[in-house]
N, C-alpha and C positions, 0 to 999 in steps of 0.2 A: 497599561498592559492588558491581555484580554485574562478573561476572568480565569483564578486559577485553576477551578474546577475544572479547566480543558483540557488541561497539560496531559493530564495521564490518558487522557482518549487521545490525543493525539503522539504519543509515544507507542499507545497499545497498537495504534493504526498505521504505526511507520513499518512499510517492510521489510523481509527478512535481509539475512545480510546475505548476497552471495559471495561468493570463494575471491571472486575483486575488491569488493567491498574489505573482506576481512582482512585480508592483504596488507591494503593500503591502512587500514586502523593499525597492524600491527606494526608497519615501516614509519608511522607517526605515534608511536610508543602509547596507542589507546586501546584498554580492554576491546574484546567480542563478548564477552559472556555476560553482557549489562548494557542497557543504553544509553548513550553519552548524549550530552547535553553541552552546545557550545556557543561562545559568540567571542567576541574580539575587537578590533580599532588598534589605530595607527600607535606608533609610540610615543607615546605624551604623558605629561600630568594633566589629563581629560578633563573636560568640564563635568557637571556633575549628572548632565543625563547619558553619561558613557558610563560615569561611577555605577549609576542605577543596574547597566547590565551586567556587572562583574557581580553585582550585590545581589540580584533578583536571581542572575545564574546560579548563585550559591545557594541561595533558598531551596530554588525548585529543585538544584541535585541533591540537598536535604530530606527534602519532603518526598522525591519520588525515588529515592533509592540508584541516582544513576552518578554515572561519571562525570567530572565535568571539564570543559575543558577553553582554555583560552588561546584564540589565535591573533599573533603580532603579527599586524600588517606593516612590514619589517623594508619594504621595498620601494615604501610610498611617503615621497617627500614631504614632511611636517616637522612647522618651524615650531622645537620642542625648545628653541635657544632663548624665549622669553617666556615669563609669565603677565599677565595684566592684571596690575594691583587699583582698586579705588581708592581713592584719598578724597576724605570730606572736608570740607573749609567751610563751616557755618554752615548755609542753605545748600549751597553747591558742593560737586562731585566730578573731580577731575581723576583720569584714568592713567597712569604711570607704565611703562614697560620697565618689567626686572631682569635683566637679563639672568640667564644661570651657566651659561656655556660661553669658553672664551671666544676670542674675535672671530681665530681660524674657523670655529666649527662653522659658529655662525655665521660665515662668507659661504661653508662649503652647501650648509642648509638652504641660503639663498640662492645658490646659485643650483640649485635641483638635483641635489648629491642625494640620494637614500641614502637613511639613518644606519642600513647595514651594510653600508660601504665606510662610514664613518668610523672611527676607533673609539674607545671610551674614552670621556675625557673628565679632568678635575673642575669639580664647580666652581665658580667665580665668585670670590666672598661676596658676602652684602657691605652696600653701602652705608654707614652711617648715620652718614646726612640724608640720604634719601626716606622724604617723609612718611609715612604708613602707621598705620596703626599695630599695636604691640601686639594683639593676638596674629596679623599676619605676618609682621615680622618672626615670631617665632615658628608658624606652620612652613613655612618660607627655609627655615634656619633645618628644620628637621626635613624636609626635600634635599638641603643641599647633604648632610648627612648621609644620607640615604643614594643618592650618588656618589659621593664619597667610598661609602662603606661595599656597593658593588664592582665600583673600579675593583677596590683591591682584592675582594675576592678571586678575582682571575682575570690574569693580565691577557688575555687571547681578546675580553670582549668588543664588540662592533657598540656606539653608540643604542641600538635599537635595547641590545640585550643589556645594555646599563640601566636604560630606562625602565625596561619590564622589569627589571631585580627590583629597582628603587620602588616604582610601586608597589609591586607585592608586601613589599617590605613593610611599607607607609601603611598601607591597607590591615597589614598582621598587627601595628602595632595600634591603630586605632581601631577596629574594629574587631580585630581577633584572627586568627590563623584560620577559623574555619571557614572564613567565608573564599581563603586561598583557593583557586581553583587546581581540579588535581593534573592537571596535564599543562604544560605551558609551550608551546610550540611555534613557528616564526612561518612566516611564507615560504621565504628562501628553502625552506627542509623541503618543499616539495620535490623538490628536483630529482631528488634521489629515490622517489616512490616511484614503482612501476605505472601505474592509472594514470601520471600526473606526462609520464614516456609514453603511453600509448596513445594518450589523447593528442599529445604534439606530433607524436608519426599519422595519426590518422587524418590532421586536418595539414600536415605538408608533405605526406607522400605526394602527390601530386597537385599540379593546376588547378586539375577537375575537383581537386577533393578539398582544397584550400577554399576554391570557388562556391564551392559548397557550404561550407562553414562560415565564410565572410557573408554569402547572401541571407542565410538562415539569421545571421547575427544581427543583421542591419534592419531587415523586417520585423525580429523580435523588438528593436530598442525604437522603431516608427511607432510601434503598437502604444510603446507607452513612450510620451512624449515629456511626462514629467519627469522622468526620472533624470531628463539632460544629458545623455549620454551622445556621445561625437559617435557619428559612422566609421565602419572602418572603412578603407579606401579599396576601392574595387573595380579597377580598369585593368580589366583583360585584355583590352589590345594593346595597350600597354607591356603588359605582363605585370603588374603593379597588383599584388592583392596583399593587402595587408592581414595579420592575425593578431588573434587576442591576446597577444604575447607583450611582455616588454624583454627586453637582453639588458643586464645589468654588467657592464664593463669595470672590474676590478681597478684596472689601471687607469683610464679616466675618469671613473666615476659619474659616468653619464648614464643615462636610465633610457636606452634607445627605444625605438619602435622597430618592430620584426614584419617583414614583408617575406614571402613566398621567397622569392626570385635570391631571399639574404642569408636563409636558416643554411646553405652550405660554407659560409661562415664565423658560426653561432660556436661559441666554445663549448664546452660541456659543462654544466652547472650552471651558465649565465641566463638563464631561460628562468621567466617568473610569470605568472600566470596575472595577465588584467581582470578588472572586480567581479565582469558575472563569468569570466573561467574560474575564478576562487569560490566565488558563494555557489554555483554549481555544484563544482569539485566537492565542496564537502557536504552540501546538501544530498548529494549524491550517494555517498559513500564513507564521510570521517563521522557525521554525527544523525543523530535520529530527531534532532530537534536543534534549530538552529536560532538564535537571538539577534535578531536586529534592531538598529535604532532607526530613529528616524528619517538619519540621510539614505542605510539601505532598505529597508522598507515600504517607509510609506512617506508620505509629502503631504500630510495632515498636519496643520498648527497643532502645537500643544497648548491647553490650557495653562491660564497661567496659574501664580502663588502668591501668595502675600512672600513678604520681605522675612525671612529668617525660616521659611517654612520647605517640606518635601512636597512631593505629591509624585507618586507612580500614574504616569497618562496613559490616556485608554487612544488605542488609532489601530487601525488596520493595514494589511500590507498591500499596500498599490504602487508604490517605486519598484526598483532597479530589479527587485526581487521577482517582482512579475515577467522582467523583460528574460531574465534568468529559464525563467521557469517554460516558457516559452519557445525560446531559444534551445535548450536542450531535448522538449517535443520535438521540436521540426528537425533540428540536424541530429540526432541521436533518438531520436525515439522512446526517451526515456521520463519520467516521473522522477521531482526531485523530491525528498522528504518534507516533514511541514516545518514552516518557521514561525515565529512569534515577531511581533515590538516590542519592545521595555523600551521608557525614555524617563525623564523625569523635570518638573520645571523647581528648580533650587536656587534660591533669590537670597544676595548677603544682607542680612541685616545691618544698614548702612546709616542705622540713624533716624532723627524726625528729617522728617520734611515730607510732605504729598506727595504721591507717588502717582502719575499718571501714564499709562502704555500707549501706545500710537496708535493701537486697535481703539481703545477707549475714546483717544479725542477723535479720531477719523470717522465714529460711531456720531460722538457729538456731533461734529460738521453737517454729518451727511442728515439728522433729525433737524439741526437747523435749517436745512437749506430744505429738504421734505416739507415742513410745516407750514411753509408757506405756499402751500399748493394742495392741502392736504387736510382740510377742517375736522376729519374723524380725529387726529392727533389733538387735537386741543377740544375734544369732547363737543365742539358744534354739530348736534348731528343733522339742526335743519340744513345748514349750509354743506353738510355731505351728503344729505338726501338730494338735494337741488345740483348738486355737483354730478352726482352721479348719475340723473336723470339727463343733463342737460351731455353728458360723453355719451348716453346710451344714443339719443337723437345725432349727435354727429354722425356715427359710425353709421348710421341707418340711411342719412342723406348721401346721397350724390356727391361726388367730387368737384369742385370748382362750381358749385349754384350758391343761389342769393341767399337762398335759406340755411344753408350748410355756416358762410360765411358769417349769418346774423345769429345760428347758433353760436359760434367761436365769439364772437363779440358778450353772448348775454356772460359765454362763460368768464372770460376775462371781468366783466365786471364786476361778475359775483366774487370773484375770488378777490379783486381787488375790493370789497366792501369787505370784506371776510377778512382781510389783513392791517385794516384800519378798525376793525371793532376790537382784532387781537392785540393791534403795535405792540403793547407794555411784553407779552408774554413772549411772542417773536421777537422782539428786541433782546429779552432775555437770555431767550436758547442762545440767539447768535452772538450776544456777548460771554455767556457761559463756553460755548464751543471755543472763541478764540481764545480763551483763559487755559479753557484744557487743552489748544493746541501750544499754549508757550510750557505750560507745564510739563508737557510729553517730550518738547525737544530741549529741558534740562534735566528730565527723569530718565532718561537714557542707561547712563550707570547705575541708574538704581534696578531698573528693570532687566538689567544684560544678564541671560540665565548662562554664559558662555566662560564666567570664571571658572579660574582649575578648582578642580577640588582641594586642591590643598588651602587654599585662601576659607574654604568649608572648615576645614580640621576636625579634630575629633567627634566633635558637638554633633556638626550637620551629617557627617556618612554615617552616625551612631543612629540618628534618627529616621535617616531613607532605608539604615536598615532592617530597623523597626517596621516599616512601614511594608517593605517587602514580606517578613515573618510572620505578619498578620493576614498581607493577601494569602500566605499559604496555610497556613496553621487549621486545619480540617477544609481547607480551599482543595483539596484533589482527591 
């Protein structure tokens, strides 16, 4: 995450609210008289660098006095219908799906139903017989709980809104109620906010103004090509222009796509905003500081972790965020507030065995297969002074002459005397390298930072939250 000492220069430099802005804070039930601090993800039990943000968000609304607030990306289909358990057998790690939702839901998940078209439903007991180790069986046992005890809260709710109670819940009781964020709010609420109505009349009043907003859109997400994002469709002669919209059909349960030529028959309410209309939107106008992870931010690995351990990662924002940012310059003309990263890499402590990552043995491979071309690496520096003298002379000869060619010959042999004085050592690497690539491709489960938090339990979010109250703790 970037250092915390930032945070409060960058809230003191967010601008003021206008009378839109305020609006729309108050139609999503968030102070004006404070600045709000917010971030959000799909409805799931998260892996643990999603945990980081809920955890990190808590800190810094701690530490800088602000609101804080969580948005459920409530519209966006995620298969919350398993969890992925490891199971150790001696040396080996084989990865198990648990399920927690019955068959229907998970048909309706698969088949690309949003979670807020979805009803709540009863968790699916655990199985028995199914092998896992006892602390996850029980973090497991208190998830289903935890769905359980939201269902009955209130028989209105949409799957999305069982999930987000179940967390929160999970979160208060391992970690504490404080780190609760104060506002909890869903995609779907947009619809009812004015900002969220004038931004859909502005970009489908008309052809020209559609046409406007799809080209602005598609130049903004060229610019940045990591972020992956699909164009929208944009044939004018056609009449074909698509918007950043999806239409969420109550009765099918389908999550459409919105063209120009379609919004006159778009129901009222069924309009949800696609990801840089959302991170916009509230960059714009719901919060003064916004938290993203890695998938909307930035496209930077994260460091890794030893096995049982946190680590709050340091990356900058250069994904989708930028394309956002971009995008609402050119077709609005506006400046969107500043955001941050939070991520985290959280690794289950899964036992002995060596642990090797793909990054590491790929690292090996690629030193093995360098060293034999390469005599500075194995500290011959006559043989890299004589190497490097004899590449200077090639590049300085002529193209296809005798002398060019009978430099390329000295240097081949040098190198070949140079890998016959080393064999034992290159023989080495490249047998060390193939050892660490067999170990990488059964280290797999050991190295997967993508378990839910709950498989973490109390232990592991106790500690990432530590680790967050320390970034801030005289950090602003």
């Amino acid at each position: 995450m970037p250092a915390a000492s930032t945070w409060g220069g960058l809230l003191a430099g967010a601008p003021s609210l206008t009378e839109e802005a305020r609006r729309f804070r108050m139609q999503l039930r968030l102070p004006t008289d404070r600045p709000v601090i917010m971030s959000g993800h799909q409805a799931a039990f998260w892996h643990m660098g999603i945990a980081a943000k809920w955890l990190g968000l808590a800190a810094a609304g701690s530490k800088l006095s602000a609101h804080t607030a969580w948005l459920v990306v409530d519209h966006d289909p995620e298969d919350f219908s398993l969890i992925r358990v490891p199971v150790v057998t001696g040396d080996s790690v084989d990865v198990v799906s648990v399920p927690l939702a019955p068959v229907p839901v998970a048909e309706s998940i698969r088949a690309g139903v949003p979670p807020c078209l979805i009803p709540a439903f009863e968790p699916r007991g655990a199985d028995a017989a199914q092998a896992m180790a006892e602390c996850f069986r029980n973090t497991l046992g208190d998830a289903r709980q935890a769905l359980s005890t939201a269902r009955a809260s209130d028989t209105g709710l949409n799957a999305a809104e069982q999930l987000s109670r179940a967390t929160s819940e999970l979160m208060d009781q391992w970690v504490g109620s404080a780190c609760r964020p104060g506002t909890m709010l869903a995609v779907t609420d947009l619809h009812r906010t004015d900002l969220f109505a004038s931004m859909v009349a502005r970009m489908s009043e008309s052809l020209e103004a559609a046409v406007a907003c799809t080209t602005a859109y598609n130049l903004a997400i060229a610019a940045a090509p990591k972020a992956r994002l699909a164009p929208l469709v944009c044939e004018v002669a056609k009449g074909r222009v698509e918007l950043p919209l999806w239409c969420l059909d109550p009765t099918t349960g389908i999550r459409k796509r919105v063209f120009h030529h379609t919004m006159a028959t778009m129901r009222p309410g069924t309009l949800a905003p696609r990801a840089l209309l959302l991170t916009g939107l509230m960059r714009l106008a719901a919060c003064d500081l916004f938290i993203h992870g890695l998938g909307g931010g930035t496209t930077v690995a994260v460091p890794g972790a030893a096995a049982g351990t946190e680590q709050p990662s340091t990356a900058e924002v250069a994904g989708y965020d930028a394309a956002a940012e971009a995008w609402f310059r050119t077709w609005l003309g506006q400046e969107l507030r500043p955001s941050v990263v939070i991520s985290a890499t959280s690794l289950l402590d899964l036992g002995a065995g060596e642990v090797v990552t793909p990054h590491e043995a790929a690292s090996a491979t690629w030193m093995a297969q360098r060293v034999r071309h390469d005599p500075q690496l194995l500290g011959d520096s006559k043989a890299a002074a004589a190497k490097a003298e004899l590449v200077r002379t090639i590049r300085e000869l002529a193209p296809r002459t005798l002398e060019r060619a009978a430099a390329f010959r000295q240097l081949h042999t040098l190198l070949a005397e140079y890998q016959i004085r080393h064999a034992a050592e290159i023989g080495e690497m490249k047998t060390n390298a193939e050892w660490l690539r067999r170990l990488a491709a059964v280290s797999g489960p050991r190295t997967d930072r993508t378990y839910s938090f709950v498989l973490h339990g109390p232990a592991g979010l106790r500690r990432l939250a530590a680790r967050f109250d320390e970034a801030f703790a005289g950090g602003c």
